[in-house]
C-alpha positions as CSV (number, residue, x, y, z in Angstrom):
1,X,18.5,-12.2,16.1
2,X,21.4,-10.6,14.2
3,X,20.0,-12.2,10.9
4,X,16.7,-10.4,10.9
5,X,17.8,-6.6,12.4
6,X,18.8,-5.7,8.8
7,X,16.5,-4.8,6.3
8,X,18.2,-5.5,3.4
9,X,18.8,-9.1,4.7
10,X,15.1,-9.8,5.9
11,X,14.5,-8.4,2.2
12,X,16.5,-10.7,0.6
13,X,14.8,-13.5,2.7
14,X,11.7,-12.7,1.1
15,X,13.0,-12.4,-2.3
16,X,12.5,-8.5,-2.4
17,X,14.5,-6.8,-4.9
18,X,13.7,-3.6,-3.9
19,X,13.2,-1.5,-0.5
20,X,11.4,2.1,-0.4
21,X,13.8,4.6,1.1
22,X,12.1,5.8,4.2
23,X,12.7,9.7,2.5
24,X,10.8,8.7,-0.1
25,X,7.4,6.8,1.4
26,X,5.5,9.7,2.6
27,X,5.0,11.4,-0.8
28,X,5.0,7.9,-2.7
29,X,1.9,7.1,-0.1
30,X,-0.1,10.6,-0.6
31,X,0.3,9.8,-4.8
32,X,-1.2,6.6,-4.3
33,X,-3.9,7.9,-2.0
34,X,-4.7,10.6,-4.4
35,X,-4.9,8.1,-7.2
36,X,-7.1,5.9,-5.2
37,X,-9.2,8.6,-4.0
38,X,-9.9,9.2,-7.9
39,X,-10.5,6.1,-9.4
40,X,-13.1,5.2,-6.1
41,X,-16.0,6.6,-7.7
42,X,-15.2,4.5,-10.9
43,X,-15.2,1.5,-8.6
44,X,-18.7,2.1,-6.4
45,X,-21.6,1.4,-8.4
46,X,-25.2,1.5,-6.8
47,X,-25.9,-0.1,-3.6
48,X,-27.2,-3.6,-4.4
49,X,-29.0,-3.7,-0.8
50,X,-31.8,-1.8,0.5
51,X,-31.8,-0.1,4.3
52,X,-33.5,-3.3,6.4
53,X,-36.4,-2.1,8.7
């Protein structure tokens, strides 16, 4: 139980380099939500389906 408490060492485990501070993951989540909130309508194209009766 020890083994896996620690981030750093479950990180390692999985071969992850590196670890978001928590400080830092608020504003690095609203830039990516702002990014993907610009690049959706790029993304939708028409709807390839009608409405069904």
């Amino acid at each position: 139980m020890e083994s896996i408490r620690s981030p750093f060492r479950t990180a390692e485990a999985f071969g992850i380099e590196e670890i978001i501070d928590p400080r830092d993951t608020r504003p690095l989540l609203c830039d990516w939500v702002e990014d993907a909130y610009k690049r959706l309508p790029q993304l939708l194209g028409p709807s390839s389906f009608t409405m069904r009766p």
